[in-house]
KEVO-666495 format. One record per residue (C-alpha): residue number from 1; x, y, z. Coordinates in steps of 0.1 Angstrom, whole numbers, plus 2048, in hexadecimal, padded with zeros to 3 digits. Example, Ala and Ser with C-alpha at 12.3 -4.5 7.8 and 13.67 -1.06 7.14 Angstrom:
BEGIN
+-----+------+-------+-----+
|   n | east | north |  up |
+-----+------+-------+-----+
|   1 |  87B |   7D3 | 84E |
|   2 |  889 |   7F5 | 847 |
+-----+------+-------+-----+
This chain:
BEGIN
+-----+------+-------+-----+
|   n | east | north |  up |
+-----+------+-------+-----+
|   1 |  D7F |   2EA | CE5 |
|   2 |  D84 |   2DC | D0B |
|   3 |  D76 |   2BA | D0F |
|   4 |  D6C |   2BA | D2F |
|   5 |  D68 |   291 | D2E |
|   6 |  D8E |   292 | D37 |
|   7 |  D8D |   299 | D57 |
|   8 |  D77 |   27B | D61 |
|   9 |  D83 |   267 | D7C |
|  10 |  D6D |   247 | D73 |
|  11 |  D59 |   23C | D54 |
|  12 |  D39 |   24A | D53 |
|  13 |  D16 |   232 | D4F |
|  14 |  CF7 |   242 | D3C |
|  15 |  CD9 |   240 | D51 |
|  16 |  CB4 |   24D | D57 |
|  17 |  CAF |   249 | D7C |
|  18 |  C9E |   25D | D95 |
|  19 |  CB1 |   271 | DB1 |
|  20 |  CAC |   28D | DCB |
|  21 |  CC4 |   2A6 | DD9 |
|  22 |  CBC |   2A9 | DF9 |
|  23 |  CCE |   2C5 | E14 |
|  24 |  CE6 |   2B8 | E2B |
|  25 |  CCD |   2C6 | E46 |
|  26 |  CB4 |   2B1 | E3A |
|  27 |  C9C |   2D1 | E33 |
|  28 |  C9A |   2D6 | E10 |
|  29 |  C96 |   2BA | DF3 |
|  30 |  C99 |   2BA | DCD |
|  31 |  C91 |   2A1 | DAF |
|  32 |  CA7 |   29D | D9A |
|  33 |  CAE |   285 | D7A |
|  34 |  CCD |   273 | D79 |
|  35 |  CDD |   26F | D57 |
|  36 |  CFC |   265 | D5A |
|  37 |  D0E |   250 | D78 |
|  38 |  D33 |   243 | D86 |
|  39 |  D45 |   23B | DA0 |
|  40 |  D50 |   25D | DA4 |
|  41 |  D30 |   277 | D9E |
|  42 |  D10 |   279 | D87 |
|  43 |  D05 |   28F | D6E |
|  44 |  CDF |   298 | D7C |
|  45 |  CC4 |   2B0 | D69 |
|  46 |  CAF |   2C3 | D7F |
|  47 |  C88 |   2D1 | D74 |
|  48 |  C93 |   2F5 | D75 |
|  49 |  CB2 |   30B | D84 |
|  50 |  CB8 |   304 | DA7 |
|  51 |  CCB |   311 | DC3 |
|  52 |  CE7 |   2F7 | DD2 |
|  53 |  CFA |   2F9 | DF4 |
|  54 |  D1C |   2F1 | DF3 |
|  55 |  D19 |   2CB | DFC |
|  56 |  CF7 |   2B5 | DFF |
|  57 |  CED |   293 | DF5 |
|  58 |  CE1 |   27C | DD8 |
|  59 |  CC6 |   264 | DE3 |
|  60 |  CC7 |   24C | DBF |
|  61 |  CA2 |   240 | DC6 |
|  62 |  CA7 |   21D | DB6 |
|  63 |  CC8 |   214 | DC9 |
|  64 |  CBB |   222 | DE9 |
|  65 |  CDA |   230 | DED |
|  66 |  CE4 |   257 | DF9 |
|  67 |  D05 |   265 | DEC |
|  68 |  D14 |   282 | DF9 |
|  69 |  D1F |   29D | DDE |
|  70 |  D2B |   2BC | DD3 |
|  71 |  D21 |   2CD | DB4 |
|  72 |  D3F |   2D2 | D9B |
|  73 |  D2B |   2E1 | D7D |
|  74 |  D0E |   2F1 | D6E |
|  75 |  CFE |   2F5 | D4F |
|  76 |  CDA |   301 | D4F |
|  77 |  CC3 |   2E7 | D5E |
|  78 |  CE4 |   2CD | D61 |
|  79 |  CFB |   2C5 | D80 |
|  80 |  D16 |   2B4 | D82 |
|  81 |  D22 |   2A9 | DA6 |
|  82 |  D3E |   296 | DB5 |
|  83 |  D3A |   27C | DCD |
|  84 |  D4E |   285 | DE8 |
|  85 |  D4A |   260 | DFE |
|  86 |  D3B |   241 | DFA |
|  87 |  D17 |   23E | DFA |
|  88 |  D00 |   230 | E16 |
|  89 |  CDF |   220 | E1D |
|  90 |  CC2 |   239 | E18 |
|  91 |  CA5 |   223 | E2C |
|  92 |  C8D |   231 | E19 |
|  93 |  C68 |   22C | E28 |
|  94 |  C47 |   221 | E14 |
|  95 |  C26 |   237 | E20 |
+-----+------+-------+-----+
C-alpha cells in the first residue's frame, strides 16, 4: 500500500481551527476546518464538494494569518494544499 505520509516535507500538527479559502480575486470565500497543519501545507475539510481555482489563500482565523496555496489532493470533503510562500498579516476587521 503507498503511504502517502512519505512525501511530507515537514512534520505535521493535529489541529481543529477555523479557516477560509478565499479567491485570489477576493470574490468568492469558503469555510473550511483545518485538521491538520505544518510549515509546508494543511490538511482542511470542507462542508461539502467544492470547486477550487488553481491557487487561492488560507485565512487561519485564530493566527490572523493568510497563506497562499495550491491544492495537491482530494478525497471527498478533504483538501490538502501546499503552501507555496510565507504567510502574511490578514488585518482582519471587527463589525
Amino acid at each position: 500500500m503507498y503511504d502517502v505520509t512519505d512525501l511530507r516535507k515537514n512534520q505535521r500538527k493535529r489541529v481543529l481551527k477555523d479557516g477560509q479559502l478565499i479567491s485570489d480575486d477576493m470574490k468568492s470565500l469558503v469555510n473550511v476546518k483545518i485538521r491538520d497543519l505544518s510549515l509546508s501545507g494543511a490538511r482542511l475539510e470542507s462542508a461539502g464538494f467544492i470547486q477550487l481555482p488553481d491557487s487561492f489563500r488560507l485565512l487561519v482565523v485564530s493566527e490572523k494569518a493568510i497563506y497562499p496555496c495550491l491544492a495537491r489532493w482530494r478525497k471527498g470533503t478533504l483538501i490538502g494544499v501546499e503552501f507555496t510562500g510565507p504567510p502574511r498579516p490578514a488585518g482582519l476587521r471587527k463589525f
